[in-house]
N, C-alpha and C positions, 0 to 999 in steps of 0.2 A: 788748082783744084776748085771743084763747084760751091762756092761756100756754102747752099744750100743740103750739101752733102758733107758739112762740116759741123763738128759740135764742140762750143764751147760750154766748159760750168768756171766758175768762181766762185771759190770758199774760203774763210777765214778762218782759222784752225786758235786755240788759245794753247798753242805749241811754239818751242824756240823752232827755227827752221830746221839744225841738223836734226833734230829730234823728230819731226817730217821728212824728212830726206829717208833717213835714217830707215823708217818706216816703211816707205818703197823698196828699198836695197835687201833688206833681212831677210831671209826665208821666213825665220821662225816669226820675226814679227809679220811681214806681210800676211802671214798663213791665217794671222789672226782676226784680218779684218776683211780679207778681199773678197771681194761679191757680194752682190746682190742680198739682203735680209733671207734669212731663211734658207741658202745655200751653206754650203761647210764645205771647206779646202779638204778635201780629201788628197792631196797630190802636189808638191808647188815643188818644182825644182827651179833654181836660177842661179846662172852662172855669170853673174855680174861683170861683166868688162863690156866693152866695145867689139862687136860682132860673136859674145856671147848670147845664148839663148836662155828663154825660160817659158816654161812646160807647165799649165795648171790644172788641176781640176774640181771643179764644184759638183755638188753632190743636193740635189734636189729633196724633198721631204719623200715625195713618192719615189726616188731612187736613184731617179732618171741622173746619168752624169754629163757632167758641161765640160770637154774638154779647149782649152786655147792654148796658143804659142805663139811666141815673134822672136824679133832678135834686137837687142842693144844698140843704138846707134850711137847713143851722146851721153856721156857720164861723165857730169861739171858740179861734183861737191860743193854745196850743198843746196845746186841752183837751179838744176838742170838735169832732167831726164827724159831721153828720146828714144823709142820703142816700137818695134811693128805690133800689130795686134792679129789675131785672124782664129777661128774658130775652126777645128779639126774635127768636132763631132755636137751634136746636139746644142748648137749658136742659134741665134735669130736669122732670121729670112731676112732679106734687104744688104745683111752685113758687107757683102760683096769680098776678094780673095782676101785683101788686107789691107790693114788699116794703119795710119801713125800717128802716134799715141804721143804727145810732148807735156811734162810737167814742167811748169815755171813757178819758184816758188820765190819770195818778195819776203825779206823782214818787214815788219811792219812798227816795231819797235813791243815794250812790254811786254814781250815772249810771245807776242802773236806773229802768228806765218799767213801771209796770204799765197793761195793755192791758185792756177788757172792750170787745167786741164785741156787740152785741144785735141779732139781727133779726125782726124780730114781723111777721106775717101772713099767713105761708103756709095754705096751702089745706088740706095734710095733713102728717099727724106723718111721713111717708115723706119727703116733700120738706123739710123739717124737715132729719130726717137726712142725706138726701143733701148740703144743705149744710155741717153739721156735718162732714164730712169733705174737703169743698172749700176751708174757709172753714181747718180746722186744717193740710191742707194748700200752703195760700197765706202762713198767716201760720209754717209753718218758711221757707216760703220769704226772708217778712220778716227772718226771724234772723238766716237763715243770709246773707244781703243788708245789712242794719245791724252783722253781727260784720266785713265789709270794709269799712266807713265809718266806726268810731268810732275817733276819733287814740287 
């Protein structure tokens, strides 16, 4: 794939890993943090296994809803999460059909978790970008969601 059409983030989380993991996996907890600031999960179905699916939706301040889905590929407790991504209604331009989405999570020791997020195949370096700030915007959300969960 074009790396130029790839995007990597790296985060350091002050979370033990399954506790991150964790967080990906949960309906109820993912619901609580995924997307973008200012969006609201109105909709998250996820059927956790290997060639299960998951169905989301965000819900904008003026209404507008953001629907995506993909499907499971790789699920290696507590280390490993691989995912199509692709946008069914109201996504960004550039996204192109779909995308795959790979979390790598790293103890780090001290209860912190390092995160790298990888999504390779967008269509252009614009939709690239737009996600680059969807994606850094979702995972403060993660932080700032696991800094209320860790005893």
């Amino acid at each position: 794939m074009n790396a130029d059409h790839t995007l990597v983030i790296t985060r350091v989380f002050d979370a033990p890993r399954p506790l991150v993991f964790n967080a990906w996996i949960d309906p109820a907890q993912a619901a609580q943090w995924w997307g973008p600031k200012g969006l609201t999960t109105v909709s998250n179905a996820m059927d956790v296994r290997v060639g299960g699916e998951w169905r989301r939706a965000m819900r904008s301040p003026d209404g507008t809803e953001h629907w995506s889905r993909g499907i499971y590929r790789e699920i290696a407790p507590p280390e490993r999460l691989v995912f199509t991504f692709r946008w069914e209604r109201g996504g960004a331009a550039g996204h192109g059909p779909e995308t795959i989405v790979t979390i790598i999570l790293t103890e780090l020791g001290d209860g912190r978790t390092e995160l790298m997020l990888r999504q390779e195949g967008f269509a252009t370096v614009e939709g690239r970008d737009d996600h680059r700030g969807g994606w850094s915007s979702a995972l403060d959300g993660l932080a700032d969601y696991l800094a209320t969960h860790v005893n």
